[in-house]
Residue frames as a rotation matrix with the C-alpha (Angstrom) as fourth column:
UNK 1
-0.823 0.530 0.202 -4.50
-0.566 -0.742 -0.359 13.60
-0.041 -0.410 0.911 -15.33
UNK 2
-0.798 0.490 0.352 -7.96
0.214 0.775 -0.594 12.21
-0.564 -0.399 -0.723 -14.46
UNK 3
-0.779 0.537 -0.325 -10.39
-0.624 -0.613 0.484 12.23
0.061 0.580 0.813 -16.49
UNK 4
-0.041 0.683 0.729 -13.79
-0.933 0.235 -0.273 10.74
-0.358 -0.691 0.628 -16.23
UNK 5
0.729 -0.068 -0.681 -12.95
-0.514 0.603 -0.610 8.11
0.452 0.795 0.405 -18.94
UNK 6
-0.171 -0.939 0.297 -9.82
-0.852 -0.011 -0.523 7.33
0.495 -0.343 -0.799 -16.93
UNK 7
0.705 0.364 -0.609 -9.97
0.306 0.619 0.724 3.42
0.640 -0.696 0.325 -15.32
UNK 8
0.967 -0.144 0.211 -10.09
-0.240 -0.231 0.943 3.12
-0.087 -0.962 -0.258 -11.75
UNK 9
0.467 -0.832 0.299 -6.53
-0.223 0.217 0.950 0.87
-0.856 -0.510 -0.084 -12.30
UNK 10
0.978 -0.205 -0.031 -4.19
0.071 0.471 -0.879 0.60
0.195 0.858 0.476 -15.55
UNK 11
0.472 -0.841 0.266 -1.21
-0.164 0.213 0.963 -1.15
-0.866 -0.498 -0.038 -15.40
UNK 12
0.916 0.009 -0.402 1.13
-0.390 0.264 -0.882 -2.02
0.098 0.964 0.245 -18.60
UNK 13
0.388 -0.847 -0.364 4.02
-0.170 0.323 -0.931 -4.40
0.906 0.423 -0.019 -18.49
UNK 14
0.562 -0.131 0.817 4.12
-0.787 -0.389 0.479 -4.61
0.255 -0.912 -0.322 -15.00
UNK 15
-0.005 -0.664 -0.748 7.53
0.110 0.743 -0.660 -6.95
0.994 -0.085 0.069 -13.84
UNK 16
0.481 -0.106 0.870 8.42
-0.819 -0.408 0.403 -7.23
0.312 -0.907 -0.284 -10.48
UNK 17
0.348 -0.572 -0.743 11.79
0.086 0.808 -0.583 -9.35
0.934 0.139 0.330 -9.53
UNK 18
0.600 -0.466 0.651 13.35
-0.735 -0.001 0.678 -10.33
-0.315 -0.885 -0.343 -6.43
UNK 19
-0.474 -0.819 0.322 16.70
-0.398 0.526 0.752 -11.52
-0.785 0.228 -0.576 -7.63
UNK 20
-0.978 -0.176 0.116 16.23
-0.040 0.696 0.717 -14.37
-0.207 0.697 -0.687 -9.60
UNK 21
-0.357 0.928 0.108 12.65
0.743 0.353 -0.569 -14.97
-0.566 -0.122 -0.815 -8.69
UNK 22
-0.800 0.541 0.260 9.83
-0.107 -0.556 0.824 -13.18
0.590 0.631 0.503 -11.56
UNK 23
-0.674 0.733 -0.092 7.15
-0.061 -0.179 -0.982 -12.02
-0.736 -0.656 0.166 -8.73
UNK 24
0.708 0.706 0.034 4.98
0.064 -0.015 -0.998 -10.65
-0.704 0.708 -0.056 -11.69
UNK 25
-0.801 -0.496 0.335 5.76
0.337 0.089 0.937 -10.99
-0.495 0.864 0.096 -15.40
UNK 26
-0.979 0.149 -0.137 4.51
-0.198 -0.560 0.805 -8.37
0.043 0.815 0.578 -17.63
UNK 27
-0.466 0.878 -0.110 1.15
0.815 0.378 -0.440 -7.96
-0.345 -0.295 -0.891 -16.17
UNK 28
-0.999 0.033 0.042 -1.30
-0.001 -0.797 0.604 -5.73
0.053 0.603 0.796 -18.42
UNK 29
-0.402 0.894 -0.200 -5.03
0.908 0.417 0.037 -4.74
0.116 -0.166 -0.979 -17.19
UNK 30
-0.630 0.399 0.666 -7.74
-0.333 -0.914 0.232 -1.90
0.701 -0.075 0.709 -17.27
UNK 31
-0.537 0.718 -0.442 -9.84
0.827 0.345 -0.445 -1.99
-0.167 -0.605 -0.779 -14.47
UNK 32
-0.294 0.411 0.863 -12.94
0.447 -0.739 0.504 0.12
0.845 0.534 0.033 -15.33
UNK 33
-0.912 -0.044 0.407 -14.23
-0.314 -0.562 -0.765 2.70
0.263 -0.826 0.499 -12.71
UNK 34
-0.110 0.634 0.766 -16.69
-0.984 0.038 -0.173 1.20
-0.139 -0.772 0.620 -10.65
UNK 35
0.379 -0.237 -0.895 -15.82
-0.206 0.921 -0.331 -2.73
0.902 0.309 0.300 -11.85
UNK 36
0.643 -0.349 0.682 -15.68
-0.494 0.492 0.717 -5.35
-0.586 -0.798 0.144 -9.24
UNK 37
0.290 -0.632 -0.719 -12.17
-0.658 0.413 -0.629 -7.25
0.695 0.656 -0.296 -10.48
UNK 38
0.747 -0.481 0.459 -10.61
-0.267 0.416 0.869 -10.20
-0.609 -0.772 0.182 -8.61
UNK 39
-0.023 -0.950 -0.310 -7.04
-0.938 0.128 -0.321 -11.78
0.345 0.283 -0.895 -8.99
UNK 40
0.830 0.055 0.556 -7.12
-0.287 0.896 0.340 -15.49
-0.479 -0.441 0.759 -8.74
UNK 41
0.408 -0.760 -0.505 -4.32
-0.242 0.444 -0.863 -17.88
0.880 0.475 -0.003 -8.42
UNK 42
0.433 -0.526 -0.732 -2.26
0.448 0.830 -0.331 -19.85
0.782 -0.185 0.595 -6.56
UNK 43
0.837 -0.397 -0.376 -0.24
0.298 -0.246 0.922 -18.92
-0.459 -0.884 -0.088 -3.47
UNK 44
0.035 -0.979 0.203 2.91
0.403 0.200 0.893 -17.45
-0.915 0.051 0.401 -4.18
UNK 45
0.217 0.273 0.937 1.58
0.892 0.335 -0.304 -16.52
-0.397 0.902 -0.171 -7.68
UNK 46
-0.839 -0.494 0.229 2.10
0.496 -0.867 -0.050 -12.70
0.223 0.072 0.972 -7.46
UNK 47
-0.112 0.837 0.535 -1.05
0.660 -0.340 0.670 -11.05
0.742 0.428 -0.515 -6.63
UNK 48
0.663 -0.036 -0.748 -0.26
0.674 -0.408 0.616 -9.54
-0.327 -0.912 -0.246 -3.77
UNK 49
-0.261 -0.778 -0.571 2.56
0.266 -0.627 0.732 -7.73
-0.928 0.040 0.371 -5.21
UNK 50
-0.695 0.146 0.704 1.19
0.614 -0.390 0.686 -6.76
0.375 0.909 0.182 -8.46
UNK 51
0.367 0.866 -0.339 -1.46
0.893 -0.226 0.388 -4.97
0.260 -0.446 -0.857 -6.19
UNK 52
0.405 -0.422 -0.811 1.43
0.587 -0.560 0.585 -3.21
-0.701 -0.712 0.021 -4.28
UNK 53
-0.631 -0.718 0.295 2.88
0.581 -0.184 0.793 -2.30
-0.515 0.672 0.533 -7.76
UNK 54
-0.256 0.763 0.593 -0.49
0.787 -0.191 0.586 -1.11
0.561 0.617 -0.552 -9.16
UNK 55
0.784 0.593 0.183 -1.01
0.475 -0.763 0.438 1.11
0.400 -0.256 -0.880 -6.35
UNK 56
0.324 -0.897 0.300 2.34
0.006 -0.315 -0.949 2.15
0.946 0.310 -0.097 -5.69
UNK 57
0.943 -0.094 0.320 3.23
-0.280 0.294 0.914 0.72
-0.180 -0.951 0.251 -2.40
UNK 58
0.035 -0.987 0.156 6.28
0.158 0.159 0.975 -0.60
-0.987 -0.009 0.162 -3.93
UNK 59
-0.207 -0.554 -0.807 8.49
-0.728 -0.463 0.505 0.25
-0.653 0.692 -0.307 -7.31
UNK 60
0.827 -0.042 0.560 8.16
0.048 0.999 0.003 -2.43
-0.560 0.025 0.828 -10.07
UNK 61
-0.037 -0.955 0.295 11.15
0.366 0.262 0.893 -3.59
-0.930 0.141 0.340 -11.75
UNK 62
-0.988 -0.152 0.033 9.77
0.119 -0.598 0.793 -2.38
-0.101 0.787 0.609 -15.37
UNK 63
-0.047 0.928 0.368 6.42
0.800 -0.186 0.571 -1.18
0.598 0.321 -0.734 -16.26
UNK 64
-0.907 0.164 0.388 4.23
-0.231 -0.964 -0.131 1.58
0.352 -0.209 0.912 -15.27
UNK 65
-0.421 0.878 -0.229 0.92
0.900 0.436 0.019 1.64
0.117 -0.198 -0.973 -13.57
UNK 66
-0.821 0.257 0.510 -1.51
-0.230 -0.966 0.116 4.72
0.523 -0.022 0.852 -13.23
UNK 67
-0.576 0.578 -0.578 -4.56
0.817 0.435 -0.379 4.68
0.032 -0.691 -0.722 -10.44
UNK 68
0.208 0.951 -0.228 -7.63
0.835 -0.294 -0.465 6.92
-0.509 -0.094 -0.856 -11.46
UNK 69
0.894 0.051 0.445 -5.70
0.372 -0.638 -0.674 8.43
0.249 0.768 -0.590 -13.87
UNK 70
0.587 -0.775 0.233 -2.15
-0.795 -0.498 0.345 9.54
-0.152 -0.388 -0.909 -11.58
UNK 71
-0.214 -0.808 -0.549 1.03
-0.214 0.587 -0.780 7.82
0.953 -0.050 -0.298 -11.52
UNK 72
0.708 0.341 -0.619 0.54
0.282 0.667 0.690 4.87
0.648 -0.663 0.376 -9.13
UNK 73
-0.295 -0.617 -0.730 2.60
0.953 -0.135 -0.272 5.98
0.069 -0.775 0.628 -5.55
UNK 74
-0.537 -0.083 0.839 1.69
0.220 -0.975 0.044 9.82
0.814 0.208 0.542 -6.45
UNK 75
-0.926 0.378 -0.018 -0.19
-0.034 -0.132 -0.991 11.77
-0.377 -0.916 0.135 -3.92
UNK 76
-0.406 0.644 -0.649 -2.93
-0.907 -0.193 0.375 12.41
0.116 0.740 0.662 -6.51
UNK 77
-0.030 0.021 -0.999 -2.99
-0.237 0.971 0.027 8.41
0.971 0.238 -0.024 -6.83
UNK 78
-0.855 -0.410 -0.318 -2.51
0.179 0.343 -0.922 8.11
0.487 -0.845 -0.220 -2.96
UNK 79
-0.748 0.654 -0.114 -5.80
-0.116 -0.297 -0.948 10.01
-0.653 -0.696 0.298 -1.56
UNK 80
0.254 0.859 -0.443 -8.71
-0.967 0.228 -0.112 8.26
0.005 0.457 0.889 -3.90
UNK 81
0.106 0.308 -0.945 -7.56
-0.459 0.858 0.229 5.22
0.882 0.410 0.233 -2.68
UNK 82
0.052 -0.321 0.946 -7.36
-0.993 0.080 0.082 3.04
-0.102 -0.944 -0.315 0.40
UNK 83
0.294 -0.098 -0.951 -6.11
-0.182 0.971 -0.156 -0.70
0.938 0.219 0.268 0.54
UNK 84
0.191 -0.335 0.923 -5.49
-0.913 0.285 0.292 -3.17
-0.361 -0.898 -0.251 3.69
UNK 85
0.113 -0.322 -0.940 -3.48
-0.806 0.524 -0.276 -5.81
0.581 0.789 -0.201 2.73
UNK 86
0.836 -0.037 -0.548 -2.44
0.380 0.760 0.528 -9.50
0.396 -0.649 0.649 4.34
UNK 87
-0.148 -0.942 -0.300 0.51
0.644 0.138 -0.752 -8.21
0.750 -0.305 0.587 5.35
UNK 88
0.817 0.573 0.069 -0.02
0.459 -0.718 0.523 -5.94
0.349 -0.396 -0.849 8.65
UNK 89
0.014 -0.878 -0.478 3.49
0.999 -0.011 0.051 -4.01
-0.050 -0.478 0.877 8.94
UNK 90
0.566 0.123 -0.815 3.68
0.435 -0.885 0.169 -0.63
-0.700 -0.450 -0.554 9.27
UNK 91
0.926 0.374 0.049 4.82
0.266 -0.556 -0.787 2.12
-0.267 0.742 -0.615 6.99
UNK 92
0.325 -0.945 -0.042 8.41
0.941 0.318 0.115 1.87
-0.095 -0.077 0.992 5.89
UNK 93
-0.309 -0.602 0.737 8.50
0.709 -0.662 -0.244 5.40
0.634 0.447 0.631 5.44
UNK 94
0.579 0.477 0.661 7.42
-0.286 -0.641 0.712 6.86
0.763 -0.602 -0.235 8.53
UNK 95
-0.400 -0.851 -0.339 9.59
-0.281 0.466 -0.839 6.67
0.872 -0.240 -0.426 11.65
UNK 96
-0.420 0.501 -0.756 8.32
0.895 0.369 -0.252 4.96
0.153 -0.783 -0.603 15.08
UNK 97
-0.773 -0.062 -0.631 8.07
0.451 -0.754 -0.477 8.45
-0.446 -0.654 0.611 16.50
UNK 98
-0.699 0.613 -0.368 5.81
-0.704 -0.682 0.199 10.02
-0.129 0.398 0.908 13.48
UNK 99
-0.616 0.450 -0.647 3.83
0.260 0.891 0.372 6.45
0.744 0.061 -0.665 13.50
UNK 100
-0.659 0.402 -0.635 3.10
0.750 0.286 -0.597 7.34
-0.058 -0.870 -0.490 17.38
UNK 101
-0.335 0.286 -0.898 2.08
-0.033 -0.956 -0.292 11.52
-0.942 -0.068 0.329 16.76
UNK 102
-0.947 0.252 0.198 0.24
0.203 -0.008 0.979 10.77
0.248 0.968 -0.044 13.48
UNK 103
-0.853 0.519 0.060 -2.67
-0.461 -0.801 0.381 12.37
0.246 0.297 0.922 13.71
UNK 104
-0.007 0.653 -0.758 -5.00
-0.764 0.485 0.425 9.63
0.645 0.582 0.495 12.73
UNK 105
-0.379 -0.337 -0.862 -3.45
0.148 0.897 -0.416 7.40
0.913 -0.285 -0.290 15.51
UNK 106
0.254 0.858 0.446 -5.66
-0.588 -0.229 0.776 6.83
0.768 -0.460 0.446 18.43
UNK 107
0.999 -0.052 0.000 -4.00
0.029 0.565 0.825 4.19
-0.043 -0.824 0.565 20.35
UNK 108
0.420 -0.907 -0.022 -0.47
-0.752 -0.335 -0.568 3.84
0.508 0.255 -0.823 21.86
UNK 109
0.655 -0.280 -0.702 1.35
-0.212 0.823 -0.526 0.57
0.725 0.494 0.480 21.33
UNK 110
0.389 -0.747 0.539 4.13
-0.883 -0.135 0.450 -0.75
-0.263 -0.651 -0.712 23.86
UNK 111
0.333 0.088 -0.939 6.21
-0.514 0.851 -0.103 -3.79
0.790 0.517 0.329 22.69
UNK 112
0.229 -0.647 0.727 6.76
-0.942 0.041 0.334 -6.26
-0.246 -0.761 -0.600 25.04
UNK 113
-0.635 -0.732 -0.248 7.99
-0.769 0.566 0.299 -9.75
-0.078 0.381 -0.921 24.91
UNK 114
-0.682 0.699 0.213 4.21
0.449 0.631 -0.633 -11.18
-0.577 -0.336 -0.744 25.15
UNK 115
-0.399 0.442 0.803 3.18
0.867 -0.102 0.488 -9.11
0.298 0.891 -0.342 22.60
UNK 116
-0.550 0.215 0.807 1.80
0.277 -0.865 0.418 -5.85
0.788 0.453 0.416 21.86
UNK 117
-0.253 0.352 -0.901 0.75
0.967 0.074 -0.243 -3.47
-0.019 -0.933 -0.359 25.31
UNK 118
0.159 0.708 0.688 -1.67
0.738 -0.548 0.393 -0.63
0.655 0.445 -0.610 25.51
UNK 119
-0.483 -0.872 -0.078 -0.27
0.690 -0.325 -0.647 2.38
0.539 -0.366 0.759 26.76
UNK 120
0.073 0.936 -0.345 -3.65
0.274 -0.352 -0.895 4.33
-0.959 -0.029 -0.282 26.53
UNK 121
-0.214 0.366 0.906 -5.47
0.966 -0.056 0.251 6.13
0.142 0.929 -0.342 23.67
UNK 122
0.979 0.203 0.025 -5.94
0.204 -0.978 -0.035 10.12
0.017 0.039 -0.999 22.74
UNK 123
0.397 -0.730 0.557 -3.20
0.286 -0.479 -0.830 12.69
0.872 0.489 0.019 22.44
UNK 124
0.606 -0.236 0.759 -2.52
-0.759 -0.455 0.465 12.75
0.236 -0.858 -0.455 26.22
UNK 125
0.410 -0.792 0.453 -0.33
0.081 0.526 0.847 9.39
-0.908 -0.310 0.280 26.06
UNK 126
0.488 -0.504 0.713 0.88
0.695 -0.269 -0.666 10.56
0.527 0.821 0.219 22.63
UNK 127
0.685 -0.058 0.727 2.18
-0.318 -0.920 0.227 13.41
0.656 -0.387 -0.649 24.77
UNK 128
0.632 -0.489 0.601 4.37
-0.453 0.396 0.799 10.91
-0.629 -0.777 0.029 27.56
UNK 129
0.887 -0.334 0.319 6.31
0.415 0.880 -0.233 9.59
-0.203 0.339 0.919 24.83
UNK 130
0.107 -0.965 -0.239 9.94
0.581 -0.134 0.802 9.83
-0.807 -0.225 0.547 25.10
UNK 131
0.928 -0.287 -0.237 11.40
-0.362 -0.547 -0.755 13.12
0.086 0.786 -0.612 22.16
């Protein structure tokens, strides 16, 4: 539960493996609420994925992380935060179809083989798309 004492990010033990490879190793940090933190290091070093692990975007292998006081991934933990990572793929848990009729989604996408083709924008070409 949140409480105003609560930091903005606490992680404890955070691992995070792919196979063999040790993304993060037992990463442990309080970020106070309103604290500017960076993550420096190398390419390749984990910061990018200890992010995703801290805010639950993805699972880590052992530890626990908590974001403004919720369990990191929770809704609770989901709507007091917003992040835009380097990566720009699209929600693995949403299918094309709720991607296009999300709410929030103003433009519609066509792929073609030259790259990405504006269909139009508003809920009237959300509306022409194949059910």
């Amino acid at each position: 539960m949140s409480s105003p004492t609560s930091p903005a990010i606490q992680a404890c033990a955070v691992h995070k493996h792919f196979g063999s490879t040790h993304a993060v190793d037992g990463v442990s940090i309080a970020i106070p609420k309103g604290q500017i933190c960076a993550l420096l290091g190398q390419n390749g070093a984990g910061k990018t994925t200890f992010i995703e692990c801290a805010l639950g975007l993805t699972q880590p292998t052992h530890g626990s992380a908590e974001v403004m006081g919720h369990a990191a991934g929770s809704m609770d933990a989901r709507s007091t935060t917003g992040v835009m990572l380097q990566d720009s793929d699209l929600p693995d848990l949403l299918t094309a179809r709720e991607l296009c009729r999300h709410p929030l989604q103003d433009t519609v996408w066509r792929a073609e083989a030259s790259g990405p083709v504006c269909v139009g924008t508003g809920w009237q070409s959300r509306c022409a798309i194949p059910r």
